[in-house]
KEGU-101201 format. One line per 8 residues: number of its first residue (from 1); their letters; for each residue y, x, z of C-alpha. Coordinates in steps of 0.1 Angstrom, whole numbers, padded with zeros to 4 digits. Each point is the difference from the previous one (the first is absolute). Layout:
// residues N
NUM	A	Y X Z ~ ...
***
This chain:
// residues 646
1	XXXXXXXX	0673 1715 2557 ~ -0034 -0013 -0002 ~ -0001 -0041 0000 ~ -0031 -0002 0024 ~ -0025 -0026 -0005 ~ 0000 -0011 0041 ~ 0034 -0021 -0012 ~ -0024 -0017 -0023
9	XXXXXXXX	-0008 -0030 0019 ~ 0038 -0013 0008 ~ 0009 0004 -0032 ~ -0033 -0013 -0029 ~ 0006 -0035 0013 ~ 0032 -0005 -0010 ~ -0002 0019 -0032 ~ -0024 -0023 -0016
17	XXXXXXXX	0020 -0030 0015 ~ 0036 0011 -0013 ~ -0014 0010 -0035 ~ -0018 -0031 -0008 ~ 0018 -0021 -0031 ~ 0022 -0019 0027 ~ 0015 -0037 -0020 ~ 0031 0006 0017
25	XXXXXXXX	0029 0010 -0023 ~ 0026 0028 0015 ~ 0025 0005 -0024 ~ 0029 -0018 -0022 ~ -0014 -0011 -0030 ~ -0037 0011 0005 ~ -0028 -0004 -0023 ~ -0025 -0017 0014
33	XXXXXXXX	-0038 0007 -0001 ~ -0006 -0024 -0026 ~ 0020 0020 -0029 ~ -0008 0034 0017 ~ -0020 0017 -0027 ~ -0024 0031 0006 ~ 0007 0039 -0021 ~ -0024 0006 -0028
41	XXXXXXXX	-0013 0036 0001 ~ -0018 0019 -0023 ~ -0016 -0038 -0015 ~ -0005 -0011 0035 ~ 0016 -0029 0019 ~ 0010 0005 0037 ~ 0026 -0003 0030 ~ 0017 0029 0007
49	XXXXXXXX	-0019 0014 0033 ~ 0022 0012 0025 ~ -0015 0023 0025 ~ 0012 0001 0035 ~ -0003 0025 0028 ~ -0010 -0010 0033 ~ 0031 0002 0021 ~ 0027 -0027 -0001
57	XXXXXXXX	0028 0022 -0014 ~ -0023 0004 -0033 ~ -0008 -0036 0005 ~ 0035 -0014 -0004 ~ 0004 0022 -0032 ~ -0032 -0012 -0017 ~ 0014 -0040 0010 ~ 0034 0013 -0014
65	XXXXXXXX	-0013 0008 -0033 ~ -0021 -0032 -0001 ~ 0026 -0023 0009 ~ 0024 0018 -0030 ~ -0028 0003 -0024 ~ -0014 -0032 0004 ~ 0036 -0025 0003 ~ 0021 0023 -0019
73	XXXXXXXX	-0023 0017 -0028 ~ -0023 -0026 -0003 ~ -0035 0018 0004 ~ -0028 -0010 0022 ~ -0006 0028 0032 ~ -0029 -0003 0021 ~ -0010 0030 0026 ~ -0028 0029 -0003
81	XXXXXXXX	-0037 -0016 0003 ~ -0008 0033 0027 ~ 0009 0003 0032 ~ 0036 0013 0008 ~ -0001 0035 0000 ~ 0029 0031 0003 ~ 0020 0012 -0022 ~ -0024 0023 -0019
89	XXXXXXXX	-0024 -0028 -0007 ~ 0028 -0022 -0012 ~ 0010 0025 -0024 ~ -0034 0011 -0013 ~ -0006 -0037 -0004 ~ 0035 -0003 -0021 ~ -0020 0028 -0018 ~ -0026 -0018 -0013
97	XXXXXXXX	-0026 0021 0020 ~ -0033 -0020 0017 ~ 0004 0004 0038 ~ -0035 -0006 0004 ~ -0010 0034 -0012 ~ 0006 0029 0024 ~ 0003 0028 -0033 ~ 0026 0009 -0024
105	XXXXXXXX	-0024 -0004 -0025 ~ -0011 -0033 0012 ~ 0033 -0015 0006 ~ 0005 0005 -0038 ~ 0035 -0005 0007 ~ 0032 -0002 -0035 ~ -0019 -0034 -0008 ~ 0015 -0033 -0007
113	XXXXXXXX	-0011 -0013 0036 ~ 0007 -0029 0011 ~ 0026 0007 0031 ~ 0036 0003 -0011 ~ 0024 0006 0026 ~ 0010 0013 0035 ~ 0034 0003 0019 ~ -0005 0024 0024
121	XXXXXXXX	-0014 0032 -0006 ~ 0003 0026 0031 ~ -0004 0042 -0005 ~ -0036 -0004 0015 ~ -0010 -0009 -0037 ~ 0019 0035 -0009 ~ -0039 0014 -0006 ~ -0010 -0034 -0024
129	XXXXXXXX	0033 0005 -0022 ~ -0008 0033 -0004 ~ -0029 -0001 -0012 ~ 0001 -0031 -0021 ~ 0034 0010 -0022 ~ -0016 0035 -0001 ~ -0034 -0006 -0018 ~ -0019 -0031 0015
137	XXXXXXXX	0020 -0025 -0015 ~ 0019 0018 -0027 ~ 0026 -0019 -0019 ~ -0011 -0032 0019 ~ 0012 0008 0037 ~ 0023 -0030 0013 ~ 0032 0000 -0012 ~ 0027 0012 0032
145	XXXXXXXX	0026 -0034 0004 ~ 0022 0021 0024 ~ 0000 0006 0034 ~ 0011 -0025 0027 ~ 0041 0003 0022 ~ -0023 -0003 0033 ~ -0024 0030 0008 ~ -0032 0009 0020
153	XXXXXXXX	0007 0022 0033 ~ -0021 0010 0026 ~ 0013 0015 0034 ~ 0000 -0002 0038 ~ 0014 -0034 0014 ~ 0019 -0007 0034 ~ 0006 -0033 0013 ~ 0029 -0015 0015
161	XXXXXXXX	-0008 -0002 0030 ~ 0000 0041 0002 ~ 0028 0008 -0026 ~ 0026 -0025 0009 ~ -0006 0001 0039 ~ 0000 0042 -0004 ~ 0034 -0001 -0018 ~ 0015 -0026 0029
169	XXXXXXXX	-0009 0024 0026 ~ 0004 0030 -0009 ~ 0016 0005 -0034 ~ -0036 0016 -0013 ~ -0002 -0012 -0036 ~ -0041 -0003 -0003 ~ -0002 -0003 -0033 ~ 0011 0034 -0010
177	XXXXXXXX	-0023 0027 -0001 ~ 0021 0025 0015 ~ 0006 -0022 0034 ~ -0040 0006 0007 ~ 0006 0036 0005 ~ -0016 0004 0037 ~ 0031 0027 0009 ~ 0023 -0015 0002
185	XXXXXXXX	-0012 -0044 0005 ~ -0025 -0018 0016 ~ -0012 -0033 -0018 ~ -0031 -0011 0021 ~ 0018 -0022 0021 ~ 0005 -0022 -0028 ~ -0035 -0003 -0009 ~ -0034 -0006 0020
193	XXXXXXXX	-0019 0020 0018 ~ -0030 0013 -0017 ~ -0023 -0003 0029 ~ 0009 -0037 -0002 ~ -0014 -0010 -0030 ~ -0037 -0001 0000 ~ -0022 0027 -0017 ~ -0019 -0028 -0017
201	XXXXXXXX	0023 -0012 -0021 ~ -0001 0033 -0023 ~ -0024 0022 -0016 ~ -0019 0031 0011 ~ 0010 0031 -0015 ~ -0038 0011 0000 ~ -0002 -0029 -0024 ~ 0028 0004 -0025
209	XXXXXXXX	0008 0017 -0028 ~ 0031 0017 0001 ~ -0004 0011 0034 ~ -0034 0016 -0009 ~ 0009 0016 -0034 ~ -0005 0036 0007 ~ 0022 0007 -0032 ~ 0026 -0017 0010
217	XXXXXXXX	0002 0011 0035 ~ 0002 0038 -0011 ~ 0026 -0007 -0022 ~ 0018 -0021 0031 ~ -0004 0035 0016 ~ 0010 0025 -0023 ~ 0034 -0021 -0011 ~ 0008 -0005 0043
225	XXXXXXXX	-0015 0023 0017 ~ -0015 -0028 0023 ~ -0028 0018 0015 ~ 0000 -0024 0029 ~ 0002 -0033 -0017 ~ -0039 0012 -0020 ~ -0033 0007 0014 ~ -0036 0006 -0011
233	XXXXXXXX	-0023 -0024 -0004 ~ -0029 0008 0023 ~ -0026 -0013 -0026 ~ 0014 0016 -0030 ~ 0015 0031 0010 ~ 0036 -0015 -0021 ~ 0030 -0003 0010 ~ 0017 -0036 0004
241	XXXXXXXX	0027 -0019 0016 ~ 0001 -0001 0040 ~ 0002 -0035 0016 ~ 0007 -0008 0036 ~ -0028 -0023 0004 ~ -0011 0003 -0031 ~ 0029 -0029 -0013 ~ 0034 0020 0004
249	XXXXXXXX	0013 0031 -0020 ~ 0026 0011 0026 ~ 0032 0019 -0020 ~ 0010 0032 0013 ~ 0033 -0013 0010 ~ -0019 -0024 0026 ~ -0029 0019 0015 ~ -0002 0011 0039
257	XXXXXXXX	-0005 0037 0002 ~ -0009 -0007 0040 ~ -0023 -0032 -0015 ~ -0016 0000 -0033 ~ -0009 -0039 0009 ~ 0034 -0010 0008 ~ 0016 -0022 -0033 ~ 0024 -0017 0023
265	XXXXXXXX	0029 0021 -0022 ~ -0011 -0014 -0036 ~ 0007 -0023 -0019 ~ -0029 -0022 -0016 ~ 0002 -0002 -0038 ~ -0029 -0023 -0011 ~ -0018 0005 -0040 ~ -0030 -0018 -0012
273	XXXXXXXX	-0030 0016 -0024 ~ 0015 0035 -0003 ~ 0039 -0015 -0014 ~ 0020 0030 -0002 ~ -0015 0016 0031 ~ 0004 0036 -0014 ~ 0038 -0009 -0009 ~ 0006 -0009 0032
281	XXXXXXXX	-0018 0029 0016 ~ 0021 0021 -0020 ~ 0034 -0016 0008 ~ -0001 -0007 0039 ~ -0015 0043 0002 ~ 0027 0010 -0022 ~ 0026 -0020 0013 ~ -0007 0000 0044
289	XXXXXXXX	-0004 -0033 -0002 ~ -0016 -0012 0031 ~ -0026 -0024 -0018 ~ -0039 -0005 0009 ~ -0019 -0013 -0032 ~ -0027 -0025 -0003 ~ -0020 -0024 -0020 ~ -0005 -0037 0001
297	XXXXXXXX	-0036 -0010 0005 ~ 0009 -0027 -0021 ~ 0017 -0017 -0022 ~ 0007 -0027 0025 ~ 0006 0024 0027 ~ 0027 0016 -0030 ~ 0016 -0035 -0001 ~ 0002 -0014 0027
305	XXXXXXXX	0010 0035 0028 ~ 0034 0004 -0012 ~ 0005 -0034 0011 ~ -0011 0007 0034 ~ 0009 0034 0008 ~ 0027 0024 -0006 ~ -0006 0025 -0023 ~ 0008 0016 -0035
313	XXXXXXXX	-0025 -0007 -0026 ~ -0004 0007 -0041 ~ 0009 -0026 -0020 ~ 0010 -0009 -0038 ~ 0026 -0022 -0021 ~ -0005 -0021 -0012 ~ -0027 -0016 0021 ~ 0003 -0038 0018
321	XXXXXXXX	-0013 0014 0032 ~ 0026 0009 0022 ~ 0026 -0010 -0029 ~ 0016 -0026 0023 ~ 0000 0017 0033 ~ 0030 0030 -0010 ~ -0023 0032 0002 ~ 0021 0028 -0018
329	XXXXXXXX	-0011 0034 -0007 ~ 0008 0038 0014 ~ 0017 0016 -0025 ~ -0010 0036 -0010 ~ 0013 0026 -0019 ~ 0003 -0009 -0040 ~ -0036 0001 -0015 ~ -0007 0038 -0016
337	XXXXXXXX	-0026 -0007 -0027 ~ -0008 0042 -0003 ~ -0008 -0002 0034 ~ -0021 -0031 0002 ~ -0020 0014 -0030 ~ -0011 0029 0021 ~ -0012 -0023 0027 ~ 0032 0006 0024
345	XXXXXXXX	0010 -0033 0011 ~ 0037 0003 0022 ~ 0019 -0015 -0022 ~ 0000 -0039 -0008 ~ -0027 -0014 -0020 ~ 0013 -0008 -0033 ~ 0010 -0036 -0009 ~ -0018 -0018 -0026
353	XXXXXXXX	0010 -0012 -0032 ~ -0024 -0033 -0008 ~ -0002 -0005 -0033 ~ -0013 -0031 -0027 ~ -0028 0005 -0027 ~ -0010 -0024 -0033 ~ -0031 0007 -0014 ~ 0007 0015 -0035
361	XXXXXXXX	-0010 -0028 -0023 ~ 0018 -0030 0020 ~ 0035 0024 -0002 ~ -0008 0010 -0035 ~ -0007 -0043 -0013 ~ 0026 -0014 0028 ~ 0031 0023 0004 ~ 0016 -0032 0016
369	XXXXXXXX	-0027 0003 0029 ~ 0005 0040 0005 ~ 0042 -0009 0000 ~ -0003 -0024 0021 ~ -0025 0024 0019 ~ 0027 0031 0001 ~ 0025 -0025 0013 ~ -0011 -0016 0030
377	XXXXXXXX	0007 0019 0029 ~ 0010 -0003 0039 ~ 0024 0021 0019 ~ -0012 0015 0034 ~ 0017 -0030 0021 ~ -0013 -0028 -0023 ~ -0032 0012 0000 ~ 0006 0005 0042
385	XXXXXXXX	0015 -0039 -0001 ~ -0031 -0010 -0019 ~ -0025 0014 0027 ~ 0023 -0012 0028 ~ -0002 -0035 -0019 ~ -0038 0001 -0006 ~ -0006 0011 0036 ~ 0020 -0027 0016
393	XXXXXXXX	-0018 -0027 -0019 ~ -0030 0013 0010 ~ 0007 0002 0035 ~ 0012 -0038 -0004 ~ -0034 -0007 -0011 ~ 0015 -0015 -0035 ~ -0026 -0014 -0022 ~ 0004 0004 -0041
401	XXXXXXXX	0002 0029 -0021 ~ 0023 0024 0021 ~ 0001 0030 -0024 ~ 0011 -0026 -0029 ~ 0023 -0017 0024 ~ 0023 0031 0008 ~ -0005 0015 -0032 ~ 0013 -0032 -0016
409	XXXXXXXX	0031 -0003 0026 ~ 0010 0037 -0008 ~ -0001 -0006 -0033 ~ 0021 -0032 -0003 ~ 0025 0019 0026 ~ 0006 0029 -0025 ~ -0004 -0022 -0030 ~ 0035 -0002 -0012
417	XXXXXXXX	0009 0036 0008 ~ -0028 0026 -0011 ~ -0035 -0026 -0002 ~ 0009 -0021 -0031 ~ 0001 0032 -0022 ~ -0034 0016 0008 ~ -0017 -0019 -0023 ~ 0015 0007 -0036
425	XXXXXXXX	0009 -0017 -0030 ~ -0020 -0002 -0027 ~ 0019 0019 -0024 ~ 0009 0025 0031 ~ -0024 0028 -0008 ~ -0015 0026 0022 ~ 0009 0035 -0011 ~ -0033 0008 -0021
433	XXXXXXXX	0001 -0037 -0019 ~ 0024 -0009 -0025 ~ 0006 -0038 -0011 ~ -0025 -0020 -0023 ~ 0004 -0033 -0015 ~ -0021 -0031 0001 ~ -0027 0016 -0024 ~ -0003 0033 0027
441	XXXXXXXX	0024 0022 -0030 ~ 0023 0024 0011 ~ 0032 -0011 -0007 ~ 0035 0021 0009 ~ 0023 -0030 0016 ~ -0006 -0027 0026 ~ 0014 -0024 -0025 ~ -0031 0004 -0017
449	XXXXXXXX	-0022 0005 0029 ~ -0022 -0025 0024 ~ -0017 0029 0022 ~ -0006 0035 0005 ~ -0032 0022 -0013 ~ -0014 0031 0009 ~ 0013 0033 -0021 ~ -0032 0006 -0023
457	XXXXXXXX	-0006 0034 -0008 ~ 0021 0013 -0030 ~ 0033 -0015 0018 ~ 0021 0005 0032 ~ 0020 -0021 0023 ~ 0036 0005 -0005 ~ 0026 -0022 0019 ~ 0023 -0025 -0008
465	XXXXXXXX	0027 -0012 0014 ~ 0016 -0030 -0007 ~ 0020 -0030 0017 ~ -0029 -0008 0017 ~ -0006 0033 0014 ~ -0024 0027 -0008 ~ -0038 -0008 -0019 ~ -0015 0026 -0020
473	XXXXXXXX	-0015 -0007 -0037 ~ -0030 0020 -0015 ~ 0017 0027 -0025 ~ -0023 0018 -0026 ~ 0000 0039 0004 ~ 0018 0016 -0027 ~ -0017 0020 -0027 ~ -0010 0031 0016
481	XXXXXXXX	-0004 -0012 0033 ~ -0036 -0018 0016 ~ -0008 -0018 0032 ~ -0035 -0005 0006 ~ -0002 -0018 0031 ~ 0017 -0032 0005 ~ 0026 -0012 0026 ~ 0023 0032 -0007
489	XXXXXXXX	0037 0003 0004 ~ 0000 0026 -0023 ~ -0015 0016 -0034 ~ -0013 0032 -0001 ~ 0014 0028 -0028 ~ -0027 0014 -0020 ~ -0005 0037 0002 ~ 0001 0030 -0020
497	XXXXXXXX	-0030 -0001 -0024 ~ 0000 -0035 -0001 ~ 0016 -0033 -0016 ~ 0001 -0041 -0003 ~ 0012 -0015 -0031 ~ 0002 -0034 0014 ~ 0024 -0018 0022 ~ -0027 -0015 0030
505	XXXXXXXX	-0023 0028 0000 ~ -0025 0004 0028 ~ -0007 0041 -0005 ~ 0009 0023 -0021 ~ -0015 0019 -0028 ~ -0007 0034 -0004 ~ 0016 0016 -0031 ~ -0026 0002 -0030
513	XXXXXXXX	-0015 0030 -0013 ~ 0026 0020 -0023 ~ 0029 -0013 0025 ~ 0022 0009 0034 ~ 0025 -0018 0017 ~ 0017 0023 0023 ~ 0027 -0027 0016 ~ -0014 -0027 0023
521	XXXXXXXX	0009 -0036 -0007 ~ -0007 -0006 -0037 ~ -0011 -0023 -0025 ~ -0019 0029 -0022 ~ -0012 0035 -0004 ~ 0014 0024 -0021 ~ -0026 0015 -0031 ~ -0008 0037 -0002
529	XXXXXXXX	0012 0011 -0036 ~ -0028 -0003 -0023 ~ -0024 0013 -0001 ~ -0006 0008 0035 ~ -0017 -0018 0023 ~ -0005 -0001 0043 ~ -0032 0013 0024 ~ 0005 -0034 0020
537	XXXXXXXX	0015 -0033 0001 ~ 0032 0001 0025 ~ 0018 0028 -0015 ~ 0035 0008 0018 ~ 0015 0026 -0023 ~ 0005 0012 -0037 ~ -0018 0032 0015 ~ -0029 -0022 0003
545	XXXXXXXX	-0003 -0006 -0040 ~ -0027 0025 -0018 ~ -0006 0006 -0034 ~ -0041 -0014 -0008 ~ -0032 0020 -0005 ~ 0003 0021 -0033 ~ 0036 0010 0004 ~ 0024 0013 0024
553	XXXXXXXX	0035 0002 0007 ~ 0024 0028 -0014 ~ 0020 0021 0020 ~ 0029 -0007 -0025 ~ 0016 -0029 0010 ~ -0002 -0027 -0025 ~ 0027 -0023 0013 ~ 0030 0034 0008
561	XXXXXXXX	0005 0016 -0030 ~ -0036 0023 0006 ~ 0015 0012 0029 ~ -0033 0017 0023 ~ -0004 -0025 0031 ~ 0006 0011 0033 ~ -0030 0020 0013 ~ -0010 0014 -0036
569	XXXXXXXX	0003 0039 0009 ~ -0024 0017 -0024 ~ 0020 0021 -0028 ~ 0013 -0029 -0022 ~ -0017 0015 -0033 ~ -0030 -0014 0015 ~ 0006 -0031 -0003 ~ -0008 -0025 -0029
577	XXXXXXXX	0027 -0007 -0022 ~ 0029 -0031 0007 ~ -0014 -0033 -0012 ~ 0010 -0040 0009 ~ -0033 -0003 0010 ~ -0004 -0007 0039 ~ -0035 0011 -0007 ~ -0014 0025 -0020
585	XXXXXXXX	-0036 0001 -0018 ~ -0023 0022 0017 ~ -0010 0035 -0024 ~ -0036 0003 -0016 ~ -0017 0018 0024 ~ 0015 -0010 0029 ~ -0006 -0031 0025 ~ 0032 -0021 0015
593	XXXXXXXX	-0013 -0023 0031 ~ 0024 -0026 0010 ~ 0034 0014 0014 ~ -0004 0027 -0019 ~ 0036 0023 0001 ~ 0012 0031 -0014 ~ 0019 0002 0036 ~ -0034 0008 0015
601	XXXXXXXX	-0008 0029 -0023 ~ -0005 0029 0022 ~ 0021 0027 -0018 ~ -0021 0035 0011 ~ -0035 0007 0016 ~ 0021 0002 0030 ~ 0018 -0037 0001 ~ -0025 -0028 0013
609	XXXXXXXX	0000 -0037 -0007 ~ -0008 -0033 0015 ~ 0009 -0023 -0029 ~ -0018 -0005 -0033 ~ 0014 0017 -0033 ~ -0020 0006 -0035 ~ -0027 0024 0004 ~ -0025 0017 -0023
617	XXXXXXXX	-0037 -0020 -0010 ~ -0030 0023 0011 ~ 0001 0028 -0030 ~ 0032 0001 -0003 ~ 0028 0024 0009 ~ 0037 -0001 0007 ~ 0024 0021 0017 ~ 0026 -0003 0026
625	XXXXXXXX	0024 0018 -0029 ~ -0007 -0030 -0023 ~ -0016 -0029 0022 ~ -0001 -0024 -0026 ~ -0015 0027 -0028 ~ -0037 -0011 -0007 ~ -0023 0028 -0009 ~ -0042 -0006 -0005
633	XXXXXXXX	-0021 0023 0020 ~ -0037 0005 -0012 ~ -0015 -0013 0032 ~ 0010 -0014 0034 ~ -0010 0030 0021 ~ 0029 0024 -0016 ~ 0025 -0034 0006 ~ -0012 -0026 0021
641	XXXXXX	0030 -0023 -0006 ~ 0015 -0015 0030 ~ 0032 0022 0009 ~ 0023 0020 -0023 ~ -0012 0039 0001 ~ 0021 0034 -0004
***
């Protein structure tokens, strides 16, 4: 869902209001302001800056953390110095990207920032995320601190006074998608008329968006078939969506045959600025529901209808709006993410997870901050409790800071059970931290420990559990390992070709000239006998080792007995004789480049090879009979060196 900026004005008020430093202290033993201290990051001195969204659901996270982080942690909070924005502002604010540019480039998002926090990040920031863990932010994207028990849903919403007087009646259970079906029930008594409820109160269709998209109307089309429910636009010569009156989309299910004006069969399902109008389109076709769509002109008219008329409208959770008045949605078939993907809507829309983000230098300084973070969290009827709480206090005209006021009786009502443990201890570390003692050392016991400290690189987190439970400590990586970023539960194995000598090792090395390592995971390279040497650094077999320039390797194996190796297949008198040498001096008259192998030594004008072997010098001649037989010729035309000749 899109969080649309017409909810702005009922909800900026009160977020500057409820995140203001309020002197009043909410839970047992709080710190107050006057030892609170601020985080030091990167040099710098600062409160930690908790960014809310604009709705009152992210609102009562953002006061959730500041309450914790202020009376239980000890830090100073204060709220974002913008305006409330949604949820992909508040994360690319956690990012440390300037909103006040409009470019990537611009934003010159992965710095420091200064915005830290935000508890309630919906899938409309899906697009942000992407693109700042993929390459605008790089290894400096937010830190995720889990997702939240309570999640974002969007859907069509029946009042009582419709679902509970239709099930009284007669049985029909309104609030299941297949009870709509126009076959076999009829809901419009249970609902107003559509000619009652004047034209003025919604939008044109001339004038909107998703009524006028002429891409989305052909695809309306081709998936139903709905030839009826489109037109063409006289001016364009496009097809769009047909309105009676240019208000109501009439569903097949409820149109007159006998009176293409008569709506007194449908149902009136209001939407405001284009809000899942296509989804709905889709599902009352599909499904014969006998629905008429339409558009608030407003967002007061969107408010304030569905408190004066029957109807169905779209709606979200969770939202304050209608939170105390028991709206409940239609339930659809499970949500089919292949089919959504491809633009077919039927099924459900998918429920959100929301999720929590740290910037990456606050979580990386303060793991106490991104545990305590991870660990706050509201189940679906707390968070509905909390809204019901809010709203009630609001319609009582209570003065004070409401938001800090339920927050703060929530939390004291769950303190003994679940509350008192979100914030941790200090020698509780956060997987990705290990403990530390008063000088910031790692140290491997909480006997010796006062705090916890960020895995550098060169160590991983590995957890320990003792009588106090389970903490972690900051273990170096063994010889032959690496880590090379920090925060890791894990160290990485060094490969094939490469080594570390050292416990706490950050990379590895690549094996030296003159040595391999064919095994991953160890401390050193093995040498290539001597002479020989390697083309490259990184080596990964003994095949790899070469005998220098000016020698070359006999086929005679000088470590089995002068046994030929494997792939020698020239008549064995041609060879040089056995020797413990690994590498033999190249003949007078004859070159040797590096690598340089008897194995390579093509063995008649018809064998060919890729590899190097001795060959003759320019004016000299040898033969395939006797390849390493030197004899001068009296000019390079009559033997031009290079290959062995008949």
């Amino acid at each position: 869902m899109t969080r649309k900026p017409a909810r702005l004005a009922h909800c900026v008020l009160s977020v500057f209001v409820i995140l203001s430093a309020a002197e009043a202290l909410c839970l047992p033993d709080a710190v107050p302001a006057s030892q609170r201290k601020n985080v030091t990051l990167e040099g710098q001195s600062t409160p930690i800056v908790v960014c809310s969204v604009y709705w009152d659901s992210g609102v009562l996270m953002s006061e959730a953390f500041r309450i914790l982080t202020e009376e239980a942690l000890g830090y100073n909070v204060v709220n974002c110095d913008s305006l409330p924005g949604g949820s992909d502002t508040a994360y690319l604010n956690v990012a440390g990207c300037d909103m006040s540019a409009s470019s990537w480039e611009e934003r010159d998002c992965g710095r420091l920032g200064n915005k830290h926090v935000t508890m309630e990040v919906w899938v409309t920031a899906a697009a942000a995320i992407k693109a700042c863990e993929s390459s605008q932010c790089g290894e400096y994207a937010p830190i995720l601190a889990g997702g939240l028990d309570y999640k974002g849903s969007e859907n069509i919403y029946a009042w009582p006074s419709s679902y509970t007087t239709a099930y009284q009646d007669s049985g029909l259970p309104l609030l299941y998608y297949k009870s709509w079906n126009r076959t076999w029930r009829d809901p419009t008594p249970y609902f107003d008329n559509i000619n009652n409820l004047p034209l003025s109160n919604f939008s044109k269709c001339s004038a909107s968006g998703p009524t006028n998209d002429p891409v989305k109307t052909q695809f309306y089309l081709d998936l139903t078939g709905d030839i009826e429910g489109t037109e063409l636009d006289p001016a364009t010569g496009e097809r769009r969506i047909k309105c009676l009156n240019d208000v109501w989309f009439l569903g097949p299910a409820c149109r007159n045959p006998a009176d293409p004006n008569d709506a007194s069969r449908c149902v009136p399902l209001m939407t405001y600025g284009g809000w899942q109008y296509d989804n709905f389109q889709q599902k009352v076709t599909h499904f014969n529901m006998p629905i008429a769509i339409a558009q608030a002109a407003s967002w007061g008219q969107y408010t304030t209808i569905p408190r004066r008329a029957r109807i169905l409208h779209y709606y979200w959770s969770p939202e304050i709006l209608f939170v105390n008045d028991n709206v409940k949605k239609i339930v659809f078939p499970p949500h089919i993410e292949t089919e959504w993907a491809d633009g077919i809507k039927i099924s459900a829309i998918n429920e959100n997870t929301l999720f929590k983000y740290v910037n990456k230098f606050l979580a990386e300084a303060y793991p106490d901050i991104l545990k305590t973070t991870s660990r706050i969290n509201v189940a679906e009827p707390e968070m509905t409790a909390m809204l019901q709480d809010l709203s009630n206090r609001k319609s009582n005209n209570e003065q004070g800071n409401l938001h800090y006021n339920v927050v703060c009786d929530f939390l004291m009502s769950k303190w003994d059970s679940t509350v008192s443990r979100w914030p941790p201890a200090p020698t509780e570390c956060l997987a990705g931290t290990g403990l530390a003692d008063e000088n910031d050392q790692y140290v491997d016991s909480r006997a010796l420990a006062s705090s916890c400290r960020w895995c550098e690189p060169g160590r991983y987190a590995k957890s320990l559990n003792d009588q106090l439970g389970e903490t972690y400590v900051c273990e170096l990586c063994k010889p032959g390992e690496k880590q090379g970023s920090g925060g890791q539960l894990a160290c990485v194995a060094c490969g094939p070709g490469s080594f570390s000598w050292r416990a706490g090792a950050s990379q590895c090395d690549l094996c030296r000239l003159g040595s391999y390592q064919p095994s991953p995971a160890q401390p050193s390279c093995k040498q290539c006998p001597a002479p020989m040497t390697t083309w490259n650094q990184g080596s990964k077999q003994a095949e790899d080792c070469l005998c220098p320039e000016g020698s070359y390797r006999p086929c005679r194996d000088a470590t089995n007995q002068s046994q030929l190796r494997y792939g020698c297949a020239c008549d064995p008198s041609v060879y040089s004789a056995y020797s413990r040498q690994m590498c033999h001096t190249c003949p007078d008259g004859m070159k040797c480049e590096v690598g340089s192998d008897e194995i390579n030594t093509p063995c008649s004008g018809s064998s060919t090879s890729s590899g190097a072997y001795p060959k003759p010098l320019p004016s000299h001649y040898v033969s395939y009979a006797a390849p390493l037989s030197v004899f001068k010729c009296k000019n390079s035309i009559a033997c031009p060196g290079n290959a062995l000749q008949a």
